[in-house]
N, C-alpha and C positions, 0 to 999 in steps of 0.2 A: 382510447389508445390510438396511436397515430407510427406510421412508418410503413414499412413494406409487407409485418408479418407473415415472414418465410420461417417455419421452424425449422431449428436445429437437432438431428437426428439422423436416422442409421443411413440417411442419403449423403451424409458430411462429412468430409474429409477437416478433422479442426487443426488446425498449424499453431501451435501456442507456443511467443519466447517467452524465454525466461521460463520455463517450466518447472524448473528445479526452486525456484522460489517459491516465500511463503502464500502469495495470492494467484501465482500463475499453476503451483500444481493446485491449489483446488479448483480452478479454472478448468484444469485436465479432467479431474475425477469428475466435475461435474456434468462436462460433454461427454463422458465414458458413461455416466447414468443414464445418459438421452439415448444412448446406442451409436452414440458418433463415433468414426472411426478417427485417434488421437495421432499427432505428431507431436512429440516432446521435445522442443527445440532447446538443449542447452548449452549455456557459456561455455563453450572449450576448458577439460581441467577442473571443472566442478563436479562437486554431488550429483549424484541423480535418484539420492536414500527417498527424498521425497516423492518420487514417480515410481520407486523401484516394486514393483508383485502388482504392476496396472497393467492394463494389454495396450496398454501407449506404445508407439512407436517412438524412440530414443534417437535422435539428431543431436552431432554437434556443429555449432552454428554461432560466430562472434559476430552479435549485429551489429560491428562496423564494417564489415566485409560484403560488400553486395552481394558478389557471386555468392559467397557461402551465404548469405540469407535467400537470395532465389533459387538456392537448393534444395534448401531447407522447407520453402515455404512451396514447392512445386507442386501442382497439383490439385493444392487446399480447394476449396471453397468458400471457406473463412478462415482469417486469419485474428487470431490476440494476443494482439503483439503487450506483454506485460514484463520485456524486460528491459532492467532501468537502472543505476545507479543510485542505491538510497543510502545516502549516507551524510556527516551533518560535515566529513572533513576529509578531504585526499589531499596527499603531496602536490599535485599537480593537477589544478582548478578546469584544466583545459579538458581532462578525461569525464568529466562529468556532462560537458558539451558535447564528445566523441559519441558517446554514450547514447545518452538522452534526448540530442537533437539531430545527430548523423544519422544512429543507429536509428530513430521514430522515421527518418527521411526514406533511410534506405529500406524500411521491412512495406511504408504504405506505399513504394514506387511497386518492388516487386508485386505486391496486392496490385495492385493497380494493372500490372501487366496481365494478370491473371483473369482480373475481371470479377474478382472479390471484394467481398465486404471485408472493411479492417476495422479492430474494435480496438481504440489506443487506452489504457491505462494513463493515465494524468495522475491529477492529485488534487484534494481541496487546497494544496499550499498555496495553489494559484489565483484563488479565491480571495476580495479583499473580507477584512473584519471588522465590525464596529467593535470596537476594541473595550468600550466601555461596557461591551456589553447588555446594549437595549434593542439588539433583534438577532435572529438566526441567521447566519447569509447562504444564501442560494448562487445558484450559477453564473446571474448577470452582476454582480457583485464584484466590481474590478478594482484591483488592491493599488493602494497608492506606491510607487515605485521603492519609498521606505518599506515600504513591508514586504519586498522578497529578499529579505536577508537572506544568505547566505547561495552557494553556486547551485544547491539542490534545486530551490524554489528559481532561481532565477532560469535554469537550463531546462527546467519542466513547460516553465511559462513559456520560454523561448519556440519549445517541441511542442504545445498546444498550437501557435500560432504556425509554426511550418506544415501542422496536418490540418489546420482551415486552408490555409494557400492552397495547399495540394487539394482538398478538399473542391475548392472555388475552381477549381481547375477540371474536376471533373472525379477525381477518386470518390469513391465508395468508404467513408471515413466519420464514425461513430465514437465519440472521447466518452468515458467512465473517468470518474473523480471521486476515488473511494475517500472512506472518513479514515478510521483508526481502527482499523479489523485485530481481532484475538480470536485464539484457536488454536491446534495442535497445529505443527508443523513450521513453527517462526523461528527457525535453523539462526539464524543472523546474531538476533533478535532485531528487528524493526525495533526504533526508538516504544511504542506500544507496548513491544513484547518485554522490551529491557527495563523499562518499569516495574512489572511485573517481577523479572525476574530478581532486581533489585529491591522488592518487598518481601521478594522470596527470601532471598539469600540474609533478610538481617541489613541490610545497608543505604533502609530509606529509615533516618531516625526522625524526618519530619519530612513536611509536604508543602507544594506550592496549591494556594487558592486559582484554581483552575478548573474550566469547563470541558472537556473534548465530547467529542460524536464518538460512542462506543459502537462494535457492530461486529457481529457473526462474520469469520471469513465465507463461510458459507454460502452467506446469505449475498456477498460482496461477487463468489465469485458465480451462483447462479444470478443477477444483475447484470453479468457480461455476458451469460446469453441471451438477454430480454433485452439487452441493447440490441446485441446481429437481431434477433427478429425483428424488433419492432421500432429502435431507434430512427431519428429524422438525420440526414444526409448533414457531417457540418455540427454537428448539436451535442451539448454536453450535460451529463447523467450524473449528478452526486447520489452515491451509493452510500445511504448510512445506514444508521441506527437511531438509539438514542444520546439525547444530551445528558451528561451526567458527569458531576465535581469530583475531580480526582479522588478526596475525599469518599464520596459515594462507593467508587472503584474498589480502593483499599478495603474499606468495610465487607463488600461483597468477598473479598477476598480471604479475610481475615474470618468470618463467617465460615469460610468453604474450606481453611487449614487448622483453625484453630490458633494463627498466629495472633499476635499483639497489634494493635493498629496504633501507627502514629497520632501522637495528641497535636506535636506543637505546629503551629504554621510556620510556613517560612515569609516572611516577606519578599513581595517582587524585586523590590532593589537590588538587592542580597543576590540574589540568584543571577541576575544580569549583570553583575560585578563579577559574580565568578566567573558568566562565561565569556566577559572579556577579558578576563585576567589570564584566564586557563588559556583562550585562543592566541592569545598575542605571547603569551611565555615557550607552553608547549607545542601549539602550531609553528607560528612562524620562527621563534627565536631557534628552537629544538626539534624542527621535523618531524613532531611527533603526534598521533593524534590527541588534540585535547580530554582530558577527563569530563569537561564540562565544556561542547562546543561551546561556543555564543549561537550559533542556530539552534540552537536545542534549548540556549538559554528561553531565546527570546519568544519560541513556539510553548515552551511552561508558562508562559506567562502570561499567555493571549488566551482570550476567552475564544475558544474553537469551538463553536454551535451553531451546526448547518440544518437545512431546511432541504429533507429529500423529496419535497411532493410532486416534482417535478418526473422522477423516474418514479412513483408509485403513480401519477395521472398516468401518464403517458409509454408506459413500459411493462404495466399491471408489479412492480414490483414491490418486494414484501419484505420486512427482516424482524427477527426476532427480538425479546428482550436480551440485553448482554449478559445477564448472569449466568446463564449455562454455559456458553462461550469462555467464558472470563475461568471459568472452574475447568474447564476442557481446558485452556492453557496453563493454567496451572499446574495439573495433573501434568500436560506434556512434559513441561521443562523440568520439572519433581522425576520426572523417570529416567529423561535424558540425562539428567548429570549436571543440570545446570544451574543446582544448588548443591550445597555444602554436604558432607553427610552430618555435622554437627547439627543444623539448622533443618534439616531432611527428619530427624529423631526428635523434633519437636514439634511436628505435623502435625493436627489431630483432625482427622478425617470428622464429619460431622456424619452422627449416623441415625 
């Protein structure tokens, strides 16, 4: 292991945005197990169902805002900054950059004032692919400019490169690049979750040939405290799991309700057709969000299988198989409401 190896624990004050999210409240709960003492930074106007019966402390904080971010963050020790714009389409492409590259600027300056460590949330989107499929990609694996479709991946990549500068400059700045985490609490649905729930609900009658990195939020968000410990100044951490075929996915799922699993595949074509069809009809022509972004197309269809030896050498970190994960999501969004009751009575619990 290699870094500073300061643990996190009841001498900490943890500042975490986006707390009310799917990865950043378990971020919370998991520094609340270490004995830290929690600040719950969230978006103005949202939920806080996810943090709510924790001994977190509750801030509202819009990280475009400095002042309100170095209000928010006063005090910390550490800061994980995990809040971020995820999404495959907005009316206005500009707030994704407000967001994701303002908002990353403005939370690691205040860190910086403070004289903190900041642990940034990224993404593998930023990551190139060999797309055919003949190896895993890792961290130093930089994507050809074709491949960050869409304003997510582009404003992510943007906000990695603004916290190296700051980074170079002198900040205390540690990136996580989580894979496709599942697990209770993906309120949104993350595109991950909404697959899921999409299988739930009756309304995947086939499947794209596809690889993705499955992984315990869990396990994703104890990863961002083995970064503050032990991560290197500057350095980036993909947080996974395992590789495993969409296919794979469903089965375990299908398994763990009793539901039907889709037989037929979809061809890639097909799928990239609709989501330039969808974007250009419904986005642009109609302001509306697409049914089928074309980001969303074009990430079904990419073989996404990363290589986390990088945070298991150098951060001692660990994740589990996705199948209990995978069935803990399940289970959540089955109770929240975010299946049918028709489709909800056709459940069959494995017993």
């Amino acid at each position: 292991m290699t870094g500073r190896r300061r643990s996190v624990g009841p001498d900490d004050l943890v500042a975490v945005t986006g707390a009310g999210g799917f990865i950043g409240s378990h971020i919370v709960r998991a520094a609340l197990r270490r004995g830290a003492r929690v600040r719950a930074v969230i978006e103005p106007g949202t939920t806080t169902a996810n943090v709510d019966g924790t001994d977190a402390e509750v801030v509202e904080a819009d990280v475009r805002d400095r002042r309100a971010v170095e209000a928010a963050v006063g005090g910390a020790s550490l800061v994980v900054h995990a809040a971020a714009l995820y999404r495959f389409w907005l009316p206005h492409a500009a707030d994704f950059y407000d967001v994701n590259v303002g908002g990353t600027r403005n939370v690691i300056e205040a860190a910086a004032t403070l004289g903190c460590r900041v642990v940034v949330t990224s993404t593998v989107g930023t990551i190139g692919l060999d797309e055919q499929g003949r190896s895993d990609a890792v961290e130093g694996d930089f994507p050809r400019v074709e491949q960050l479709y869409g304003h997510y991946k582009r404003s992510k990549y943007v906000a990695e490169h603004e916290a190296l500068r700051l980074a170079a400059e002198g900040a205390d700045v540690v990136l996580t690049q989580p894979t496709f985490p599942v697990g209770d609490g993906d309120r949104t649905p993350t595109p991950t979750g909404g697959t899921i729930v999409r299988f739930l609900d009756g309304k995947m009658p086939a499947y794209v040939d596809t690889v993705l990195n499955v992984v315990d939020v869990d396990d994703v968000a104890e990863g961002h405290l083995l970064a503050a410990e032990c991560g290197e100044v500057g350095r980036s951490y993909i947080l996974g799991g395992q590789n495993v075929s969409l296919r794979e996915v469903l089965v375990i799922l299908g398994a763990h309700t009793g539901l039907p699993v889709p037989r037929h595949r979809v061809p890639a074509w097909t799928t990239l057709v609709a989501g330039r069809v969808s974007t250009f009809v419904e986005g642009r022509l109609l302001q509306r969000e697409p049914t089928v972004p074309y980001e969303a197309a074009r990430m079904a269809t990419s073989h996404m299988a990363f290589d986390d030896r990088r945070a298991r050498e150098e951060l001692g970190y660990r994740s589990r198989p996705p199948g209990p994960a995978l069935a803990r999501a399940a289970d959540w969004f089955v109770a929240n409401g975010y299946v049918s009751p028709a489709r909800r009575r056709l459940i069959r619990p494995p017993t």
